[in-house]
N, C-alpha and C positions, 0 to 999 in steps of 0.2 A: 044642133049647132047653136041655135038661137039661146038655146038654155045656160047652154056653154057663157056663150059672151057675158048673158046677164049675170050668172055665176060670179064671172069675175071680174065686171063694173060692180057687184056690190059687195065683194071681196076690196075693191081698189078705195071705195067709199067708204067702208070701216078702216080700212087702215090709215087713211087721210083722215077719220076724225079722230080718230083715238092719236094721231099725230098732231092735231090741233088743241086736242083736250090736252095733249100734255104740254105744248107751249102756254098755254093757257094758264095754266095751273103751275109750271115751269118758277114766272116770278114767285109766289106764293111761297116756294119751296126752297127757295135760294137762301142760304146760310152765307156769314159772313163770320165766324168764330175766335172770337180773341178773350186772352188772358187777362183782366184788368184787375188790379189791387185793390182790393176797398181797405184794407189799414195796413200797415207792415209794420207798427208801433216804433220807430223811428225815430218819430217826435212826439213824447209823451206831452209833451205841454200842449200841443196842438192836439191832440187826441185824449178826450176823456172817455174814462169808463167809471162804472163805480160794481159793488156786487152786495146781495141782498142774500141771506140764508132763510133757509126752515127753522122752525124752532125750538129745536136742538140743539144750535149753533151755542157755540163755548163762549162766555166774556164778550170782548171784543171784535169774533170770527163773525163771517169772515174778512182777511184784510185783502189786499191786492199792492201791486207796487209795479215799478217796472226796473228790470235787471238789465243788465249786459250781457252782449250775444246773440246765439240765435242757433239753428242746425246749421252745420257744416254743408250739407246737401244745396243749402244757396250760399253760403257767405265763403266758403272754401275755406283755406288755410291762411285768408289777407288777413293779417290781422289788424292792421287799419279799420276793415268794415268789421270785423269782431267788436274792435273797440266803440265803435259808432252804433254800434246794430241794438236795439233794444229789444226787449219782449216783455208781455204783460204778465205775469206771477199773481198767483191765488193762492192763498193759503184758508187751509179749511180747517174748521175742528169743532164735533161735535161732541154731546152728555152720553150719546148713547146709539148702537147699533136701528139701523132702520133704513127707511126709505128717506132718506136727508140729502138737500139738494142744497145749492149754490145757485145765482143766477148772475149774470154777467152780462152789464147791461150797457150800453154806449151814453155818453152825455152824464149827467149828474144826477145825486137823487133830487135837486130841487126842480131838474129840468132835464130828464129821460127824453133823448132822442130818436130816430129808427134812423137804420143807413141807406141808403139810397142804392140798390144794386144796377148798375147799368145794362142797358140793354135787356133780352128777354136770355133771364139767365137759365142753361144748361146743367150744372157743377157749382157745388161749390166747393172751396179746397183750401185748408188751413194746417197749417204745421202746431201739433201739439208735443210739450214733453210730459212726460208721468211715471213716475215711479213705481209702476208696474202693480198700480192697486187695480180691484175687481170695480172701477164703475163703469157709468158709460157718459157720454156726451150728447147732446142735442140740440138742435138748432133753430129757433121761431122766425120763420118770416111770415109777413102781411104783404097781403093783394092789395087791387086797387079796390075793391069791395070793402074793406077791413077786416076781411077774414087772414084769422091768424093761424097758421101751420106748424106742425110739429115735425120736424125733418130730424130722424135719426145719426148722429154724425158719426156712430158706432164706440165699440168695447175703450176703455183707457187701459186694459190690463196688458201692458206693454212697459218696455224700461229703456228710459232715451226720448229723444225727436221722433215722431213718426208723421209723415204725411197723411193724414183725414180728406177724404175725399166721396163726398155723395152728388148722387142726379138728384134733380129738381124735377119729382113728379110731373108728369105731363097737364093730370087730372088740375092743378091749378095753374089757375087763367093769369097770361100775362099780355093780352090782347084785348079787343071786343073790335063789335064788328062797326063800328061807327067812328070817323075820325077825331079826334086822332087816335088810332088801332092800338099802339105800342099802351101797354099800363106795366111800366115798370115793377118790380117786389121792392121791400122793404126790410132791413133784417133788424127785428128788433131784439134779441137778445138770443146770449147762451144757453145751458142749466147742463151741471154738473152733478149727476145722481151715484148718492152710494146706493149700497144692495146691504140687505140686510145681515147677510151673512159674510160680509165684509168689513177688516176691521178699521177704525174710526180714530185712530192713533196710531205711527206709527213706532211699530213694535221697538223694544228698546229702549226707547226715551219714558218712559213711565217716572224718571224722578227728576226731567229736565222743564225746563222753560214752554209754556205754552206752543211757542213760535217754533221750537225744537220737535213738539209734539204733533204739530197740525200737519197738515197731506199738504201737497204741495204741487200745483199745476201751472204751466208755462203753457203761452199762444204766441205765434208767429205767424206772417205773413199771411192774411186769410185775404182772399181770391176768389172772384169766380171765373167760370170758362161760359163766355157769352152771345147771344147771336146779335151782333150789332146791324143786319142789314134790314135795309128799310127802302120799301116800293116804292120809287118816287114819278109821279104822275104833274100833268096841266094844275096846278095850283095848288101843288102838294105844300108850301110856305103858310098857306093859306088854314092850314089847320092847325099851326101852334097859337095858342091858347093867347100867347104876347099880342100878337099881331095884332088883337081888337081893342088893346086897353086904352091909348089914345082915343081911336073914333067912336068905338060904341062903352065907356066906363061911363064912369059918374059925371063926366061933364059932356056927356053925349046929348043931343038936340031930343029933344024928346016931343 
């Protein structure tokens, strides 16, 4: 009988820690998930980009510009927001079949910026259109380390809008363990890759206009899906970085 009881006092103890351990652990795990915009090109004046080719690239390619519109899948049939809505356009063209890339980069070439992704991002998710050529697309962000990642954003060989959408590896850190925790990504650029066996011209135009001749790619609304919640603790203010610059900067008592 005696065995009995003790059996199930230490039956009753593991299942009260392992009920503690998961409170414990509970915060840690708590997700807060929202959609936030990082550009919808809208307002081209307030939003620079520029793009930079292999060299390959044609004359004056590649160029960029921004158009009217957007996928119907957000803007519907208003055509008010059609007439408002912009998108960024890439036009490419290269000498010769190959491994030949485009890079599409935020800010200017005299002063290349990174975008700032809020939160500890999940997804990221962009509306492209293409004209159904064999590339592909992909994505660089930087840590808070300066380590820069190559994030596949997957094939272009599609015709129309199509929504682009990938996860954000786990394996890179958007944390540490010392306050403040959160280290945001940074998204520093595109790169639009052909394949070799891909053609480099579209077909047809062989006796028209460069501009006639170049491949041509349109971005929309790029997004991530993000974890904005944050453990808040006895002096958790206390860890933004601001709060010292008055008392302990350069005019601090030394």
């Amino acid at each position: 009988m005696k065995q009995h009881i003790n059996r199930a006092l230490l039956i009753t103890v593991a299942l009260l820690s392992l009920f503690g351990i998961g409170l414990l652990f509970a915060d840690e795990t708590t997700v807060n998930l929202e959609s936030r915009v990082v550009q919808d090109f809208s307002k081209p004046e307030a939003q620079n980009w520029f793009v930079l080719g292999s060299k390959f690239s044609t004359g004056d390619f590649p160029r960029y510009g921004f158009i009217k519109g957007g996928p119907i899948a957000i803007l519907g049939d208003d055509q008010s927001a059609i007439q408002n809505a912009r998108s960024l356009s890439v036009a490419m063209l290269f000498n010769r079949q190959e491994y030949n890339w485009v890079d599409i980069v935020p800010g200017t070439k005299d002063k290349p910026i990174e975008l700032p992704l809020p939160g500890r991002v999940k997804m990221i998710d962009m509306w492209v259109w293409s004209g159904d050529f064999n590339y592909y697309l992909e994505a660089f962000v930087r840590d808070y380390r300066g380590i820069v990642y190559t994030i596949p954003m997957g094939d272009l060989n599609f015709a129309g809008w199509k929504n682009l959408r990938i996860n954000i590896p786990d394996n890179i850190p958007q944390s540490k363990k010392y306050l403040p925790r959160r280290e945001g990504l940074t998204l520093v650029k595109f790169r639009i890759w052909t394949r070799p066996t891909e053609v480099v011209v579209i077909p047809g135009t062989e006796g028209g206009t460069d501009l006639e001749k170049a491949v041509k790619f349109n971005f929309n609304n790029i997004k991530v899906l993000t974890d904005t919640f944050e453990s808040l603790f006895d002096g958790d203010t206390l860890s933004n970085p601001d709060v010292y610059k008055d008392a302990l900067g350069e005019s601090a008592k030394k």
